[in-house]
Backbone as CSV, one residue per row, in Angstrom:
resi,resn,N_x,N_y,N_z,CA_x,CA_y,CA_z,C_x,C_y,C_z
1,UNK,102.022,109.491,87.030,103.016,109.235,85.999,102.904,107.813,85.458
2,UNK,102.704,106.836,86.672,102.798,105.492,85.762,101.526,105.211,85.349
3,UNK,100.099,105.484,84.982,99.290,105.740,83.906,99.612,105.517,83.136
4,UNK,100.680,106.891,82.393,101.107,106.975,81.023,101.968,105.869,80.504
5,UNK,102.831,105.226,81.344,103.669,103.751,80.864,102.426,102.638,81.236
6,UNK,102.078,102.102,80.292,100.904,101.043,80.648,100.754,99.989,81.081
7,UNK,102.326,99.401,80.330,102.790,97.748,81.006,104.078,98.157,81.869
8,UNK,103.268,97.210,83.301,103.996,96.994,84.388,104.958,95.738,84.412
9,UNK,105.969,96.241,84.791,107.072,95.003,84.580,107.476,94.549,86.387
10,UNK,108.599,93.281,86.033,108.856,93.116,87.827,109.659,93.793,88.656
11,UNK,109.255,94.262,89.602,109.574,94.690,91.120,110.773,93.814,91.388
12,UNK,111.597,94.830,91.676,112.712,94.347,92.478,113.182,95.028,93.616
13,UNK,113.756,94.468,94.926,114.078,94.771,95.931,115.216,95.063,96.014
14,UNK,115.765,96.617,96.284,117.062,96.567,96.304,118.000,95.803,97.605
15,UNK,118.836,95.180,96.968,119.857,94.549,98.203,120.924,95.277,98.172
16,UNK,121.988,94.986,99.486,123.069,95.352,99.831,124.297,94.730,98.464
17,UNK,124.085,93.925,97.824,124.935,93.804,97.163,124.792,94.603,95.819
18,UNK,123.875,95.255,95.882,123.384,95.885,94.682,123.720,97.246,94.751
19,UNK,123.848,97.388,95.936,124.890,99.015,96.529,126.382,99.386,95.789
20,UNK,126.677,100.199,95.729,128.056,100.519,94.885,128.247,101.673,96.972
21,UNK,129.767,102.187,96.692,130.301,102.891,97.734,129.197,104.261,97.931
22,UNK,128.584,104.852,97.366,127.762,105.949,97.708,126.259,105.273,98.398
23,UNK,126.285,103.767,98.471,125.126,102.929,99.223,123.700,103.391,99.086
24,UNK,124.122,103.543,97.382,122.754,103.525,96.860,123.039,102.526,95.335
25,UNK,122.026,102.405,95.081,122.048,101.263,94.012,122.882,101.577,92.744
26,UNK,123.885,101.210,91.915,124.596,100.929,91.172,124.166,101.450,89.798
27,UNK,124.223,102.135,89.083,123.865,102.147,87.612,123.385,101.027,87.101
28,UNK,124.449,99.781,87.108,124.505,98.717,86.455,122.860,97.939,86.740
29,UNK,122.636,98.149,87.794,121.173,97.291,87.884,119.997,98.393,87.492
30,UNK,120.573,99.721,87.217,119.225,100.213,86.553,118.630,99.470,85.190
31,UNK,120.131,99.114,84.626,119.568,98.542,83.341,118.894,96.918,83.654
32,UNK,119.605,96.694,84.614,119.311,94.689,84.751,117.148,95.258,85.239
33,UNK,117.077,95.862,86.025,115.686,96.296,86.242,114.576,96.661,84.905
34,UNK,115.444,97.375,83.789,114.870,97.904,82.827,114.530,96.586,82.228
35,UNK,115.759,95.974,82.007,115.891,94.306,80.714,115.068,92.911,81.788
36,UNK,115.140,93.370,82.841,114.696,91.470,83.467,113.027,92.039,84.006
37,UNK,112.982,93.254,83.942,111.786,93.794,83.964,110.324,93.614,82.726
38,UNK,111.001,93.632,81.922,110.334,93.884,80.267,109.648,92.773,79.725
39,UNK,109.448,91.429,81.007,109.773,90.448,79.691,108.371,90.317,79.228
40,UNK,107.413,90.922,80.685,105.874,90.859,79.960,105.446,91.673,79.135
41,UNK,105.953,93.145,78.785,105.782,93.872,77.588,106.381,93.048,76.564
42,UNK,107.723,92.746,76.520,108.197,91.771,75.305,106.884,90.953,74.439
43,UNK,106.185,90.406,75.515,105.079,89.187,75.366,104.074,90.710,74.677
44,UNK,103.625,91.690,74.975,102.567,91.747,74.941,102.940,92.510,73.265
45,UNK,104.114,92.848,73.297,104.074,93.616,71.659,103.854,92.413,70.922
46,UNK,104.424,91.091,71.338,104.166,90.100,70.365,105.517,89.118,69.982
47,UNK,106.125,89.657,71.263,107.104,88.607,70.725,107.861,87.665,72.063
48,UNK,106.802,86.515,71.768,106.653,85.373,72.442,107.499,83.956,72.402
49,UNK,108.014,83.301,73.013,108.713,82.192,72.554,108.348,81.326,70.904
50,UNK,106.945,81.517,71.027,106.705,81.057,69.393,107.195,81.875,68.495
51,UNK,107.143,83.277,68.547,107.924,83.997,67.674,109.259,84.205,67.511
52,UNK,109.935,83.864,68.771,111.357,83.429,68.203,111.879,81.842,67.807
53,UNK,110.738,81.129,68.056,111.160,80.155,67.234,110.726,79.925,65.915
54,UNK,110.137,80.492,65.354,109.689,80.696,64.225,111.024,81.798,63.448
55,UNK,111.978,82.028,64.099,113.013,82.689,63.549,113.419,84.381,63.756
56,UNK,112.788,84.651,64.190,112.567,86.513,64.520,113.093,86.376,65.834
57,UNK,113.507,87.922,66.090,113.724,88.450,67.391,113.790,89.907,67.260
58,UNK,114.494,90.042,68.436,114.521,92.089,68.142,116.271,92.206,68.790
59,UNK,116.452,93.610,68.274,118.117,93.196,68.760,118.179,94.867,69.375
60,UNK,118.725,95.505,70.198,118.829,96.802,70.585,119.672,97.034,70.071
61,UNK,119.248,98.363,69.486,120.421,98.944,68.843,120.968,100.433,69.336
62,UNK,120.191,101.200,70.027,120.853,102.220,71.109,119.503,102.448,72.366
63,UNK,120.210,102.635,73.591,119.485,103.005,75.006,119.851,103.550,75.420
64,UNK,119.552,104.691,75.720,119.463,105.935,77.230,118.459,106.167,78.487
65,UNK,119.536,105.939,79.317,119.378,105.826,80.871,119.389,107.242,81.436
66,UNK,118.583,107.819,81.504,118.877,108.825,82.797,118.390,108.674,84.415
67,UNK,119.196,109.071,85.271,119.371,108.839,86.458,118.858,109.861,87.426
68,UNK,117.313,109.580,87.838,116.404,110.973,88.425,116.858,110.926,89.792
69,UNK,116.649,110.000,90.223,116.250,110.124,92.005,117.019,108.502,92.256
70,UNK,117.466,108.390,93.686,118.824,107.450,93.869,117.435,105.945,94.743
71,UNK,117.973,104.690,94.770,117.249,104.055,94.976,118.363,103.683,96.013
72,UNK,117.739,103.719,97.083,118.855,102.674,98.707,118.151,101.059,98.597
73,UNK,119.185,100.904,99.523,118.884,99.170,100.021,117.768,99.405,101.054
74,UNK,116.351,98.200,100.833,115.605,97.715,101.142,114.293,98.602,100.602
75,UNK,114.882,99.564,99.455,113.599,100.263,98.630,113.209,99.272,97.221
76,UNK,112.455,99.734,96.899,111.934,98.735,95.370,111.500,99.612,94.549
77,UNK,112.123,98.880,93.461,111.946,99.480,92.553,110.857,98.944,90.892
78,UNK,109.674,99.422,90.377,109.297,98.883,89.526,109.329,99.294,88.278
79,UNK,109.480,98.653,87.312,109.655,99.179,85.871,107.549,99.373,85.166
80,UNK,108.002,100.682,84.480,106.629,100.053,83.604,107.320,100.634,82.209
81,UNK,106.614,100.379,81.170,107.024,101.040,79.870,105.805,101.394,79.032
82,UNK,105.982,101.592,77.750,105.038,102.266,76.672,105.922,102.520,75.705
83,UNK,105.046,102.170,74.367,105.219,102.707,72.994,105.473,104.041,72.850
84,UNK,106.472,103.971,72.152,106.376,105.465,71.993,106.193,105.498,69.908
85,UNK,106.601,105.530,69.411,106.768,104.795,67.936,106.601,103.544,67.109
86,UNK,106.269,103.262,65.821,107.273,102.149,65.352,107.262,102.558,64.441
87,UNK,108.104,101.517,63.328,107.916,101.398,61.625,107.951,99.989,61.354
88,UNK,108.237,99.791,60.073,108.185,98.623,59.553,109.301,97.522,60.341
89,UNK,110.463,97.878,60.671,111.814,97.285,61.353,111.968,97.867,62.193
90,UNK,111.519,99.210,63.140,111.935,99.683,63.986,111.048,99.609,65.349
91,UNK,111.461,99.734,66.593,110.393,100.143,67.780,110.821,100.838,68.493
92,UNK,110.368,101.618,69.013,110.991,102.738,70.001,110.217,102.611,71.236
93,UNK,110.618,102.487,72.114,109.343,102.604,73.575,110.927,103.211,74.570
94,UNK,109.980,103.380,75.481,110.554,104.293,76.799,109.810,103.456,78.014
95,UNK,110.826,103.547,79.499,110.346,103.077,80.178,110.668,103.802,81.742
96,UNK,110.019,103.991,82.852,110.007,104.348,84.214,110.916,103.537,84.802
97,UNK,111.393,103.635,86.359,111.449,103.203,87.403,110.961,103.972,88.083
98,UNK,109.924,102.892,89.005,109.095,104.106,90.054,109.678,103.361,91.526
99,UNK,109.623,104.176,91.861,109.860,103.651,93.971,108.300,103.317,94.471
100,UNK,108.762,102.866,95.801,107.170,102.290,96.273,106.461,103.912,96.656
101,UNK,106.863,105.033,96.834,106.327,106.240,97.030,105.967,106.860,95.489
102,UNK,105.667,106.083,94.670,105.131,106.865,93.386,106.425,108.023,92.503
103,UNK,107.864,107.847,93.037,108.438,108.670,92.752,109.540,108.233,91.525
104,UNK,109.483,108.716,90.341,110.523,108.297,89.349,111.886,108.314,89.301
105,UNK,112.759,107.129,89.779,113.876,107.095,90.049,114.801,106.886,88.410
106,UNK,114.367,106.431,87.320,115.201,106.744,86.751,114.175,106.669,84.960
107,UNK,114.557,106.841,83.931,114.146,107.025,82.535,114.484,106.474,81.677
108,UNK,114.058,105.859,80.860,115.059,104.939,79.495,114.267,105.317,78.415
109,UNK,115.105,105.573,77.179,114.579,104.897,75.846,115.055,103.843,75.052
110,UNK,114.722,102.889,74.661,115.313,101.684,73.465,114.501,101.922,71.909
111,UNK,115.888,101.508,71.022,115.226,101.476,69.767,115.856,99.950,69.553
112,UNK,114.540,99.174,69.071,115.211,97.815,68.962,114.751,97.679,67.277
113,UNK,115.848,96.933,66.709,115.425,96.257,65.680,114.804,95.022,65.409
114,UNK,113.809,95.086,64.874,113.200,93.710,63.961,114.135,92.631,63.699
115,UNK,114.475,91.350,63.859,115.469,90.434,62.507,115.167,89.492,62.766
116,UNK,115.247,88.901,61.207,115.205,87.725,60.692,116.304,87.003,61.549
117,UNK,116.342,85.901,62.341,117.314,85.071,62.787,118.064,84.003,61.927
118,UNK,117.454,84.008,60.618,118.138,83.410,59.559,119.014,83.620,58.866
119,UNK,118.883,84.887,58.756,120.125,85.770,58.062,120.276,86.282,59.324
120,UNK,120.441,86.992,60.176,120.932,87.912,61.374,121.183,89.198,61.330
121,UNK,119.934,89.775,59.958,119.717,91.197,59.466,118.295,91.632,59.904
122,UNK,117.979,93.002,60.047,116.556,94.069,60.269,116.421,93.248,58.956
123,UNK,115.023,93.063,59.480,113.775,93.005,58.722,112.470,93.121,58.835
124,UNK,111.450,93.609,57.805,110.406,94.046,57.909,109.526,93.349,58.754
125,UNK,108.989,93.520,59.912,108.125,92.765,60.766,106.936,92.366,60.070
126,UNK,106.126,90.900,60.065,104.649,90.764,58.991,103.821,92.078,59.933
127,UNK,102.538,92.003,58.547,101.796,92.639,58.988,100.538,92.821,59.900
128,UNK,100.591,91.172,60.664,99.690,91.417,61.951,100.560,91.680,63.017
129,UNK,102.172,91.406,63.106,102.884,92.235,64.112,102.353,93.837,64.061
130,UNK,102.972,93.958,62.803,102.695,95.629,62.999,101.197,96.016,63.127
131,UNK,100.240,95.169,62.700,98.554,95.806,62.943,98.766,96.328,64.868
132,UNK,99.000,94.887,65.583,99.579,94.240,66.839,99.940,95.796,67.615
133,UNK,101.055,96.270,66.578,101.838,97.119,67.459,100.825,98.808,67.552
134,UNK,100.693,98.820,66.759,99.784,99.909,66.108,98.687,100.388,66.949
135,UNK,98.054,99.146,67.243,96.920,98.798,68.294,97.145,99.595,69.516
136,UNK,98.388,98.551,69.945,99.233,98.807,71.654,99.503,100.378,71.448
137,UNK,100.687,101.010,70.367,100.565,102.130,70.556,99.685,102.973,70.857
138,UNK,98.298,103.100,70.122,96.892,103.501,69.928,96.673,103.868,71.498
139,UNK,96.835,102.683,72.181,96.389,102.856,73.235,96.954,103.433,74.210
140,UNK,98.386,102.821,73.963,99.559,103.588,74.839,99.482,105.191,74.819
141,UNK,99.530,105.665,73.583,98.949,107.026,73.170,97.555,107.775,73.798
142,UNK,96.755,106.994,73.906,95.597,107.595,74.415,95.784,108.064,75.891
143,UNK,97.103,107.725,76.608,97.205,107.684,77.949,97.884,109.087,78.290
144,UNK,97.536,109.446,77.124,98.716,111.632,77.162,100.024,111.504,76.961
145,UNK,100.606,112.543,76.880,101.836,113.131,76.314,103.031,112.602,77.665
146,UNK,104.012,111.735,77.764,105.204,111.507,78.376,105.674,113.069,78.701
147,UNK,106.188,112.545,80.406,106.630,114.393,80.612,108.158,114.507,80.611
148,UNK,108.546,113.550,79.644,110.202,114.013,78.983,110.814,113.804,78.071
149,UNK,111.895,114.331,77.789,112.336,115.175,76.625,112.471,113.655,76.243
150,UNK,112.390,113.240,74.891,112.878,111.884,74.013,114.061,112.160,73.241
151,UNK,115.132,111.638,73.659,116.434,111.952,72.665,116.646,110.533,71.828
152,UNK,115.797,109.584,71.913,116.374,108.860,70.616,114.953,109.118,70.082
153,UNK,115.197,108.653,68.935,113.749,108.482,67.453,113.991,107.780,66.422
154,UNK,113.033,107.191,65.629,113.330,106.605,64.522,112.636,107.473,63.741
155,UNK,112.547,107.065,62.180,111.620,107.832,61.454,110.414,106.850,61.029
């Protein structure tokens, strides 16, 4: 399965404080795993500290979490992700949590927007971002068909 997500993000160890009363890990850190996980895909679509200082960023605008298999204290958990789409302002990718046994503990999709940080509106990404992204997809794509259902999309 993690093949098909290409960029590996960071490993985290679940702790006891990360437990909720059923003493397995919390919803809330599926997402902190998904977001503090990402930051080297962030880098690799292309958007690097120079690119947000140059005024751009990306802003999420909807994510879905589904919740496969439960993660306990002293298991780990790693994120990977992949392209799934883009357009001119839009990106869509999806991302894993895998356990150290190869097993998928939980699923995400994000659609983030493009923006100008000058105005604080979507805007059209230039066009060696998007050559950039096109590329990554290309490849991300070549890695076969994701084995689940996608409920967000852009056009």
């Amino acid at each position: 399965m993690i093949e098909k997500f290409p960029s590996k993000g960071t490993s985290v160890l679940v702790t006891k404080d990360m437990c909720d009363l059923n003493n397995h890990m919390n919803v809330v850190y599926y997402q902190h795993i998904f977001e503090d996980g990402c930051h080297n895909f962030y880098q690799e679509m292309g958007f690097s500290n120079d690119y947000f200082n140059d005024g751009f960023s990306s802003f999420t605008l909807e994510s879905n979490i589904r919740y496969l298999k439960e993660l306990l204290e002293g298991e780990k958990g790693t994120p990977y992700f992949r392209l799934i789409k883009i357009n001119p302002k839009l990106i869509h990718y999806a991302g894993i949590i895998v356990d150290e046994a190869g097993n998928v503990s939980s699923f995400s999709e994000h659609v983030l927007a493009h923006v100008d940080m000058n105005i604080r509106k979507t805007s059209e990404m230039p066009d060696d971002l998007v050559a950039s992204l096109n590329s990554m997809l290309e490849e991300h794509n070549s890695t076969g068909p994701i084995d689940f259902e996608l409920r967000l999309s852009i056009k």
